[in-house]
N, C-alpha and C positions, 0 to 999 in steps of 0.2 A: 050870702055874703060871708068870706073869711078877711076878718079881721087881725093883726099882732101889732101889740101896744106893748113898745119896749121902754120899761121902764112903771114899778109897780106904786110906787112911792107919790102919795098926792094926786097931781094930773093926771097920772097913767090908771090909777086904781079908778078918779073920777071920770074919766072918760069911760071906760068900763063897763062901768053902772049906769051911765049914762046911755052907751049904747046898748046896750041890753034893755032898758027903755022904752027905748027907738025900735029894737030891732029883739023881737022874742027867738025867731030864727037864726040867728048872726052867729056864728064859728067863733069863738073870740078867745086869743090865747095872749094873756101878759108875760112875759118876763121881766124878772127881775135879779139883777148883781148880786142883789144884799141877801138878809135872810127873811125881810119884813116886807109887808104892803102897806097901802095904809099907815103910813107913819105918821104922826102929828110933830113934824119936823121943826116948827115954830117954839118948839116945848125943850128943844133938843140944848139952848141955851140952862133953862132952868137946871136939866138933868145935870151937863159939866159943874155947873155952880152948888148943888146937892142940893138943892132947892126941893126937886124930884129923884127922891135917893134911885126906884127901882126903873130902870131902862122900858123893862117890859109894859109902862105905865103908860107911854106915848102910842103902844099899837092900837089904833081904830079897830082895825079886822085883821084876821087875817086869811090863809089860804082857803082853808077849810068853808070859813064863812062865804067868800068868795064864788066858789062852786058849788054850796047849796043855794046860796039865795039867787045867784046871778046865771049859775051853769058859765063860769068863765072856768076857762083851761089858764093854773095859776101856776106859773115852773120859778120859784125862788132858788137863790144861789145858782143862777146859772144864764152867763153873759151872753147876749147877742152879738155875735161877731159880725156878722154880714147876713145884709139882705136886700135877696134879687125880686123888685116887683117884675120882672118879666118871666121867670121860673118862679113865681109865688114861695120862696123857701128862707127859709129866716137859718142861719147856722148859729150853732150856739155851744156853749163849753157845757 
């Protein structure tokens, strides 16, 4: 099975983990806009307010960790434009 879970932030990263789970053989490729996965986005108030001075503070995981513990194919900084599930093809920046 191949999987693309656009969007790496929260849901997209849990889902991930999740299917990988499920599924030891699964194809599974996230992308993500930003530069992060795994963000603990609920905190992202604190950080504006300096409550949480350094940004870097909010990442769970990141790439790295991603594809040693999970084998997810993890592409940060790089948009999903269009995706054909009848040509299985995701285009992306």
């Amino acid at each position: 099975m191949k999987v693309a879970i656009v969007g790496g932030v929260a849901d997209g990263a849990s889902c991930a983990a999740r299917l990988r789970r499920l599924d030891e053989k699964a194809d599974i490729l996230m992308v993500e806009r930003g530069p992060y996965i795994s963000y603990a986005n609920c905190g992202l108030p604190y950080h504006v307010g300096g409550v949480i001075p350094k940004e870097s503070s909010l990442i769970v995981a990141n790439e790295q960790m991603f594809r040693w513990n999970f084998a997810v194919n993890v592409r940060t900084n790089c948009e999903a434009i269009t995706i054909s599930p009848r040509q299985k093809t995701v285009v992306s920046t």
